[in-house]
C-alpha positions as CSV (number, residue, x, y, z in Angstrom):
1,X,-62.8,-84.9,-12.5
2,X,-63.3,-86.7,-8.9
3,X,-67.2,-87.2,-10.3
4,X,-66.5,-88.3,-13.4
5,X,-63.7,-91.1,-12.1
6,X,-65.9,-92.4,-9.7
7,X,-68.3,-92.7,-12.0
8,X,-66.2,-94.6,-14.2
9,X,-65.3,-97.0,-11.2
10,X,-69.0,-97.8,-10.5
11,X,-69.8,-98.1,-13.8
12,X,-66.6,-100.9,-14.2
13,X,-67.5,-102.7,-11.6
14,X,-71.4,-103.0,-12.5
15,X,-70.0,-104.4,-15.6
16,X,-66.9,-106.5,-14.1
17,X,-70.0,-107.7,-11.9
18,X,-71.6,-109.3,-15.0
19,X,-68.6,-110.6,-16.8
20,X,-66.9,-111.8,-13.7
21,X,-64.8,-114.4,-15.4
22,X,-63.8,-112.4,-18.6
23,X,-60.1,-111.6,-17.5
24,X,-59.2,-109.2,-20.2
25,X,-61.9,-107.3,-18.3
26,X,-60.7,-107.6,-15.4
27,X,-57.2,-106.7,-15.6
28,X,-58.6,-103.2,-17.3
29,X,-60.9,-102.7,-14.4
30,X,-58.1,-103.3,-12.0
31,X,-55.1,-101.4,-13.8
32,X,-57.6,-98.5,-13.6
33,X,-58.4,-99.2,-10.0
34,X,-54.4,-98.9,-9.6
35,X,-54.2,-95.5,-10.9
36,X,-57.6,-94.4,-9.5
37,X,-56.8,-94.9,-6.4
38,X,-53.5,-93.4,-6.3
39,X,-55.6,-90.1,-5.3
40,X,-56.7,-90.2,-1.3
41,X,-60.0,-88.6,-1.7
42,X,-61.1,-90.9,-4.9
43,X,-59.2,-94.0,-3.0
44,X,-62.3,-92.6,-0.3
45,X,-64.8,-91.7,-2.5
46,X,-64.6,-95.6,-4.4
47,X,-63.7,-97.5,-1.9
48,X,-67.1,-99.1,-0.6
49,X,-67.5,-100.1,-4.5
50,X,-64.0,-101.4,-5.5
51,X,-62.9,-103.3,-2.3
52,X,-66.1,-105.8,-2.8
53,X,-65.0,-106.7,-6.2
54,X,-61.2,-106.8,-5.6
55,X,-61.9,-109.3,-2.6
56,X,-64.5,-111.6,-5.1
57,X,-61.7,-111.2,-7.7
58,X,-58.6,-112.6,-5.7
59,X,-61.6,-115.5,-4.4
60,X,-62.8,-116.8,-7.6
61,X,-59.1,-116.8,-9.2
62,X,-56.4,-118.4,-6.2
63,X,-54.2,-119.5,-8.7
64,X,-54.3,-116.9,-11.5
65,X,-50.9,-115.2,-10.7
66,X,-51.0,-112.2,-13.2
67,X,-55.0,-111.6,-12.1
68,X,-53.6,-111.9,-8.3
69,X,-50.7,-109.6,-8.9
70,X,-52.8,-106.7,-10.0
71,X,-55.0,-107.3,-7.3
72,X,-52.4,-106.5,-5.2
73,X,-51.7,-103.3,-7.1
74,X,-54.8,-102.0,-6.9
75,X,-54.8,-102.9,-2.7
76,X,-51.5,-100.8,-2.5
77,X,-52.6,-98.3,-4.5
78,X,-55.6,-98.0,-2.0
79,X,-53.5,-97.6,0.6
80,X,-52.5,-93.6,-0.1
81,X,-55.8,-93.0,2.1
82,X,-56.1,-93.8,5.4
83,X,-59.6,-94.6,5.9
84,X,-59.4,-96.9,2.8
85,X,-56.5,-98.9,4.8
86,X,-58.6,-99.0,7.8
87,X,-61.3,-100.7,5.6
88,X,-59.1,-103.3,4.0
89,X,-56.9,-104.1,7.0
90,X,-58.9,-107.0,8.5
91,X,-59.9,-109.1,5.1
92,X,-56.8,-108.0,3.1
93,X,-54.5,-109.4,5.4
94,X,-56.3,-112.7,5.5
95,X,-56.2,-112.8,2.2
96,X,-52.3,-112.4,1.8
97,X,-52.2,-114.7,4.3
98,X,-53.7,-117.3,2.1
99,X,-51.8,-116.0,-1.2
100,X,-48.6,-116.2,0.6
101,X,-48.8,-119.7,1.6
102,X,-50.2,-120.8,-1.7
103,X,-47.9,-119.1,-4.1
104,X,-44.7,-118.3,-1.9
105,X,-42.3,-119.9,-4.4
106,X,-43.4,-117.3,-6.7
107,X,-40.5,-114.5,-5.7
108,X,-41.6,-111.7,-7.9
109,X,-45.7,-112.8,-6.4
110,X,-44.1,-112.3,-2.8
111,X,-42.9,-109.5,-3.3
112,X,-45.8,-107.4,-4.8
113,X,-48.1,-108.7,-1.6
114,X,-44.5,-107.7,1.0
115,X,-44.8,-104.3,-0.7
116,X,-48.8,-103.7,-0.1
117,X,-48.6,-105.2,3.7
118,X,-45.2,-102.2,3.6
119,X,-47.6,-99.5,2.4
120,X,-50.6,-100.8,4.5
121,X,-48.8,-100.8,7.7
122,X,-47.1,-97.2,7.5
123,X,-51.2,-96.4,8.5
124,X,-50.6,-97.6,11.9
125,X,-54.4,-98.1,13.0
126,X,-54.7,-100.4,9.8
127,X,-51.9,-101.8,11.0
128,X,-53.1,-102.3,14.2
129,X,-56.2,-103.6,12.9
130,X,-54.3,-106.1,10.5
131,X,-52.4,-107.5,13.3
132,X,-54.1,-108.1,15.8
133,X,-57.3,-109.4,13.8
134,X,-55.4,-111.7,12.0
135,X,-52.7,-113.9,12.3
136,X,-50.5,-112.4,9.3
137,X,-47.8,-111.7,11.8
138,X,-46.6,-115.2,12.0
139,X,-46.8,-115.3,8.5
140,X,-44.8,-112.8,7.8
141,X,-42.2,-114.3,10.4
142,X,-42.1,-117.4,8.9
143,X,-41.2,-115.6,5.1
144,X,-38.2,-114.4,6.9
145,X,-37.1,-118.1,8.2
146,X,-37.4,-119.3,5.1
147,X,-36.3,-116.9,2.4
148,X,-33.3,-117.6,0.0
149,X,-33.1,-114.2,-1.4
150,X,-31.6,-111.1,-0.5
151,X,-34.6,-108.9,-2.1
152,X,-37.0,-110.8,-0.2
153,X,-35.4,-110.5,3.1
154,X,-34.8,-106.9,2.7
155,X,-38.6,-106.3,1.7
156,X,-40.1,-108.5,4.4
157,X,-37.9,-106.6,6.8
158,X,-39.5,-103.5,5.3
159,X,-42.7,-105.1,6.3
160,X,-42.0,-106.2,10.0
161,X,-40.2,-102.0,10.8
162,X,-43.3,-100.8,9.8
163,X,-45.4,-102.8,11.6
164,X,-42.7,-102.0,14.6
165,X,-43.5,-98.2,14.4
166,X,-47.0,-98.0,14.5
167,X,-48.9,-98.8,17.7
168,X,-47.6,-99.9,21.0
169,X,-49.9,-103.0,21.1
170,X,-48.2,-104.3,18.2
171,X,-45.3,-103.5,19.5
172,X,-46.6,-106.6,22.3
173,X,-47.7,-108.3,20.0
174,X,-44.4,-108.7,18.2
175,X,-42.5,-109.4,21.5
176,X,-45.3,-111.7,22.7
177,X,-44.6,-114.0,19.4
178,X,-41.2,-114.4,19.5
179,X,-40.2,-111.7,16.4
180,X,-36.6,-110.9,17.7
181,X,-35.5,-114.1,18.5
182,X,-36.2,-114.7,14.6
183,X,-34.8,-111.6,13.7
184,X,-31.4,-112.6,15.7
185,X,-31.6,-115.9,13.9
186,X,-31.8,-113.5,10.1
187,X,-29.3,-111.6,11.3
188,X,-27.0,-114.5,12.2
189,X,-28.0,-116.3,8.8
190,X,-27.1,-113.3,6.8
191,X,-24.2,-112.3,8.6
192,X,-22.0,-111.6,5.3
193,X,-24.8,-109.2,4.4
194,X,-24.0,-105.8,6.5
195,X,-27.0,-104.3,5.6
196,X,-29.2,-107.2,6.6
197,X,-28.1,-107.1,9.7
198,X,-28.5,-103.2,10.4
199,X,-32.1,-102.9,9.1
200,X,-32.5,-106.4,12.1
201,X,-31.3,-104.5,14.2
202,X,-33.1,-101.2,13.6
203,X,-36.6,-103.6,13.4
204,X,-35.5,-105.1,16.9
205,X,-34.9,-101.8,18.3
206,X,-38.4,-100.3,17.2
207,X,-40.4,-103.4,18.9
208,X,-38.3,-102.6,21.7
209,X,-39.0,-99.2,21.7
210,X,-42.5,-97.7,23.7
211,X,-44.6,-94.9,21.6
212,X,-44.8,-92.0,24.0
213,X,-48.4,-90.6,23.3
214,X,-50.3,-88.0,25.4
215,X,-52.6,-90.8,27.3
216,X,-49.0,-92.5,28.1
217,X,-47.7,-89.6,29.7
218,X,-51.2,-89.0,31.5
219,X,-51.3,-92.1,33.0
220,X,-47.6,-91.9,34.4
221,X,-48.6,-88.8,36.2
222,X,-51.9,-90.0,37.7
223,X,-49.7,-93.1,39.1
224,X,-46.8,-90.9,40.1
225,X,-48.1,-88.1,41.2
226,X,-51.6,-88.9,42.2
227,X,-51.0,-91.8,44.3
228,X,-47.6,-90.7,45.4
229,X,-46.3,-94.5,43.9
230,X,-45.1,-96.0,41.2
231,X,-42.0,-95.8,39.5
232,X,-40.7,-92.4,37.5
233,X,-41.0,-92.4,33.8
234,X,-37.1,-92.7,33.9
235,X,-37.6,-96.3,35.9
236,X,-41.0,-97.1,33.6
237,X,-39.2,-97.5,30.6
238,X,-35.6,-99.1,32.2
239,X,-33.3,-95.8,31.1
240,X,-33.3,-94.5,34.9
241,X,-29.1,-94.8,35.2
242,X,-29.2,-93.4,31.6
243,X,-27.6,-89.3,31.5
244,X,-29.7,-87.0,29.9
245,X,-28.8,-86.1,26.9
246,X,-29.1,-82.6,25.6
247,X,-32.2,-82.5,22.9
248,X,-31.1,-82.7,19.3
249,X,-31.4,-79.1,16.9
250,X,-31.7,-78.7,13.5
251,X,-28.4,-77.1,12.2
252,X,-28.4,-73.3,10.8
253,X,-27.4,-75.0,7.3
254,X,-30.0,-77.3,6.8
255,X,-32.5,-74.5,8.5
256,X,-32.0,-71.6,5.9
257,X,-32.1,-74.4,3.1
258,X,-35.7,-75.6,4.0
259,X,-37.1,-72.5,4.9
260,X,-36.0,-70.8,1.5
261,X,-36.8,-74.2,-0.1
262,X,-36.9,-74.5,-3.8
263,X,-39.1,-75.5,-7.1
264,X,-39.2,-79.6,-7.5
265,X,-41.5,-81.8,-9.8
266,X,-44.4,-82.8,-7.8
267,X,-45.6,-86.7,-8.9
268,X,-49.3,-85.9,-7.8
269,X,-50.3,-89.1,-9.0
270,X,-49.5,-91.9,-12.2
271,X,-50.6,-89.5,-14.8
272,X,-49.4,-85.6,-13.5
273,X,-46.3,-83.9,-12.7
274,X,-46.8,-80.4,-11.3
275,X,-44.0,-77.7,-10.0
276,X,-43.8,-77.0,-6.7
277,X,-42.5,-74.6,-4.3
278,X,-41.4,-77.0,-1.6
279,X,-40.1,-75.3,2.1
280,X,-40.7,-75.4,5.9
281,X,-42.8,-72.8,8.2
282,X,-40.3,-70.5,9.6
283,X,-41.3,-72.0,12.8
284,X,-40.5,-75.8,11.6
285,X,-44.2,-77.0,12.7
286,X,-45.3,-77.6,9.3
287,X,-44.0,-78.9,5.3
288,X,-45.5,-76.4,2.7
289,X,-46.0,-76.8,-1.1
290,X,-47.3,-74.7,-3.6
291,X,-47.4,-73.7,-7.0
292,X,-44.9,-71.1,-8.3
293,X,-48.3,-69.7,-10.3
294,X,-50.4,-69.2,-7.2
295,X,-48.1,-69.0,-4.2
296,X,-50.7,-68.0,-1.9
297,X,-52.5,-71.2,-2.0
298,X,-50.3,-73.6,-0.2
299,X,-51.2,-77.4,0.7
300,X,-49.1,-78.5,4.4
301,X,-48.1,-81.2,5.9
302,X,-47.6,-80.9,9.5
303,X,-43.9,-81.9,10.9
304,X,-45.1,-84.2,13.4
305,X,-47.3,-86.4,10.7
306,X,-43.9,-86.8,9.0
307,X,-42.6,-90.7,9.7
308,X,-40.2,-91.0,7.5
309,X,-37.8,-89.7,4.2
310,X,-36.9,-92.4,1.5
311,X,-35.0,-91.8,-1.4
312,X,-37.0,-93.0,-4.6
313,X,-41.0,-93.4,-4.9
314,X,-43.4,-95.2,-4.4
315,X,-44.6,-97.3,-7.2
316,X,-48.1,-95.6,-7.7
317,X,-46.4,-92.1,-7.9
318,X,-44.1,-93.2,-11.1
319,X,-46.1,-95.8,-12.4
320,X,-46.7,-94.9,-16.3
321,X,-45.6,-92.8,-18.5
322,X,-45.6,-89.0,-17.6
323,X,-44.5,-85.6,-19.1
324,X,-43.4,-82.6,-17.0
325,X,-40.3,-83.7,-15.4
326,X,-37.1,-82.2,-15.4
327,X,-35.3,-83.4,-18.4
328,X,-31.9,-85.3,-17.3
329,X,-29.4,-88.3,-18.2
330,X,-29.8,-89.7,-14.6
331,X,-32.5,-92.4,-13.8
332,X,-35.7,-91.0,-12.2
333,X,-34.9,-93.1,-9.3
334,X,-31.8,-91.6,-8.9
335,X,-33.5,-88.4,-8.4
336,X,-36.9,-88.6,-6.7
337,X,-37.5,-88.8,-2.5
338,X,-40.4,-89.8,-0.7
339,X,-42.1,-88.5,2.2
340,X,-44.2,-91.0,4.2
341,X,-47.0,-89.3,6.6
342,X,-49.9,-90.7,8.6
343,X,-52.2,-89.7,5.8
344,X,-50.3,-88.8,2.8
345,X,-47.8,-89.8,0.6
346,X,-45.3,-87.1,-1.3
347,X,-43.3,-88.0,-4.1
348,X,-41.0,-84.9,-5.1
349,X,-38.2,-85.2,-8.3
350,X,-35.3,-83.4,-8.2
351,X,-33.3,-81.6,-11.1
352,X,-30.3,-83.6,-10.1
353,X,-28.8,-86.4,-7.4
354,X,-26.9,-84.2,-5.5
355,X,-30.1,-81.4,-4.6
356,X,-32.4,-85.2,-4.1
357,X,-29.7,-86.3,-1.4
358,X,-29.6,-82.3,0.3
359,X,-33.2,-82.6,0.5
360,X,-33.4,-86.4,2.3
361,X,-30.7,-85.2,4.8
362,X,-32.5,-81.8,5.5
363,X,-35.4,-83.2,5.9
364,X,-34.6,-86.5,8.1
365,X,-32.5,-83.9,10.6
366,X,-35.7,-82.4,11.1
367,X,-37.6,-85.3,11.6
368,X,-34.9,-86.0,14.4
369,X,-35.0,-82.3,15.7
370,X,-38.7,-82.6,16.0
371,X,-38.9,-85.9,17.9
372,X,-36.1,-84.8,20.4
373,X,-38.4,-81.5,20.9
374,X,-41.1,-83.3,21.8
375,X,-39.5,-85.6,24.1
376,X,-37.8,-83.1,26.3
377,X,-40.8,-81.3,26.4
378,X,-42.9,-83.7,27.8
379,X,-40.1,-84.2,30.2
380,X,-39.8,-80.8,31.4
381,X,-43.9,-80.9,31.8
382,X,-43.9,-83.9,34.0
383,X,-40.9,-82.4,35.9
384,X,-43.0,-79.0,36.9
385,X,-46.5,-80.7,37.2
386,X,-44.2,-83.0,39.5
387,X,-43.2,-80.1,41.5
388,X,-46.5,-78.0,42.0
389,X,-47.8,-81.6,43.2
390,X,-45.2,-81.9,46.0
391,X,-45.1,-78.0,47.0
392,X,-48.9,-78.5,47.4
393,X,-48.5,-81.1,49.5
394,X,-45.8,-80.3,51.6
395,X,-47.3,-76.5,52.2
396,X,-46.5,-76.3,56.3
């Protein structure tokens, strides 16, 4: 199947290459790029042969709307892989630069490109790439001075918290051009809008707040400990008068429910629903799924490559018409979550709303029971490395 689809795709672009201005053509070839791509390893596999004609595409039509907009689908449907995103980041966001500013009195346009900048920045080295390469950042901004719409404002804000969480030089780069004063000014400007002004202030609080990585914390402890100056990591990162808090845990409830776990739909792609068996390691290190057929061959997801829990899906997974789900009066949105990793993205449908809004709340307590794990323990490692150092050096 992988063969034969990238197949396909060099075969359609060969022939999109020769009837480059037929669009009937081309809004097949990129409607099957769209659900192509919705697969990492073929979003790999195609990549170096789609991305070349998607960029000549959007080029030789800047004012065909429809053409553009299914561009941009096929763009965000490249975006499930991470290598893919680190190809486009650059030259894609130079080209939304340019459709934004062209077209942004086209609402439903600006949103299709806000939702693949969303999905491209959840990779955070094509984010970083995106960001810093180009100046899509100001951009972006500006959408958020000027927007009239509620939709538009709570989409771009999407945009701007996803570029927040990804590396700390964006994270710079943000504070270096002036984001929160502009998202003070949204917040102000939408002030009869309660949620508006939450999701400002959870963007401001991610610019604001350092990514703690393993070269961070070796650095601090060369400066502290090897040269004996320097301030703590309490002092580095202005929370030195702040109590410490005791570390977050997962409760027993929410515990026995993942590591049982249940059977869900899995949305594998636009075209297949497979059940599942979805639960957590007993250790909570890792997300398993597997069929209830073959429960010995499991696919994981590692806890600490888990981001974030949405409820609903994202467009790829439930884009098109699909058998296999779990047969119910309530709206599939009302019923499917989202789990957004560094490489992946899983879209799992639940038999009802009530089990759907269990899962997002088990799972986003162990998000928060993971992250507080691994900041008290690199706490408590630069606490004894600290101590070794000074009982060496004090030895009478």
């Amino acid at each position: 199947s992988t063969l034969a689809n990238s197949r396909i795709m060099v075969e359609m672009s060969e022939l999109v290459e020769t009837y480059s201005n037929t669009l009937p053509l081309l809004h097949k070839y990129l409607h099957t790029c769209e659900r192509i791509c919705t697969i990492p390893q073929l979003a790999e596999k195609v990549a170096g042969t789609v991305i070349p004609r998607i960029v000549k595409i959007i080029l030789a039509f800047p004012d065909e709307i429809p053409v553009l907009r299914n561009c941009f689908s096929a763009l965000t449907a490249l975006t499930s892989s991470s290598k893919a995103s680190v190809a486009i980041a650059k030259k894609t966001c130079e080209l939304a630069r340019n459709a934004i500013k062209e077209h942004y009195k086209d609402a439903s346009f600006l949103l299709k490109i806000m939702t693949f900048l969303s999905n491209l920045f959840l990779q955070m080295y094509a984010a970083e790439i995106g960001l810093l390469k180009t100046p899509i950042l100001i951009t972006v901004v500006n959408r958020l001075g000027d927007a009239v719409d509620e939709v538009v404002t709570h989409t771009v804000l999407e945009v701007l918290y996803n570029a927040a969480i990804s590396t700390n030089k964006v994270k710079q780069l943000m504070k270096d051009q002036n984001t929160i004063t502009e998202l003070r000014d949204c917040k102000l400007r939408w002030a009869k809008f309660d949620e508006i002004g939450r999701e400002c202030d959870r963007v401001i609080k991610a610019i604001l707040t350092p990514k703690l990585d393993l070269g961070d914390v070796d650095k601090m402890l060369e400066t502290e400990i090897g040269l004996g100056i320097g301030p703590s990591a309490r002092a580095r990162f202005g929370d030195s008068d702040r109590k410490q808090t005791e570390a977050f845990k997962l409760p027993s409830r929410y515990r026995n429910f993942l590591v049982s776990g249940e059977i869900l739909k899995w949305h594998r792609d636009s075209k297949r629903i497979e059940d599942a068996h979805l639960q957590i390691r007993r250790d909570l290190k890792r997300l398993l799924w597997s069929s209830p057929s073959n429960p010995q061959v499991k696919k994981s997801m590692g806890v600490w490559k888990m981001r974030r829990v949405k409820p609903g899906a994202s467009a790829p997974a439930i884009s098109g018409k699909k058998k296999g789900g779990f047969k119910s009066r309530v709206a599939l949105d009302a019923r499917i979550f989202s789990i957004y990793g560094e490489d992946a993205v899983l879209s799992m449908e639940c038999p009802s709303e009530s089990v759907r809004d269990k899962w997002v709340k088990a799972l986003q307590a162990l998000i928060k029971a993971n992250r507080s794990d691994h900041v008290y323990a690199t706490e408590r490692i630069m606490a004894e490395t600290r101590k070794k150092n000074l009982a060496q050096r004090y030895v009478p």
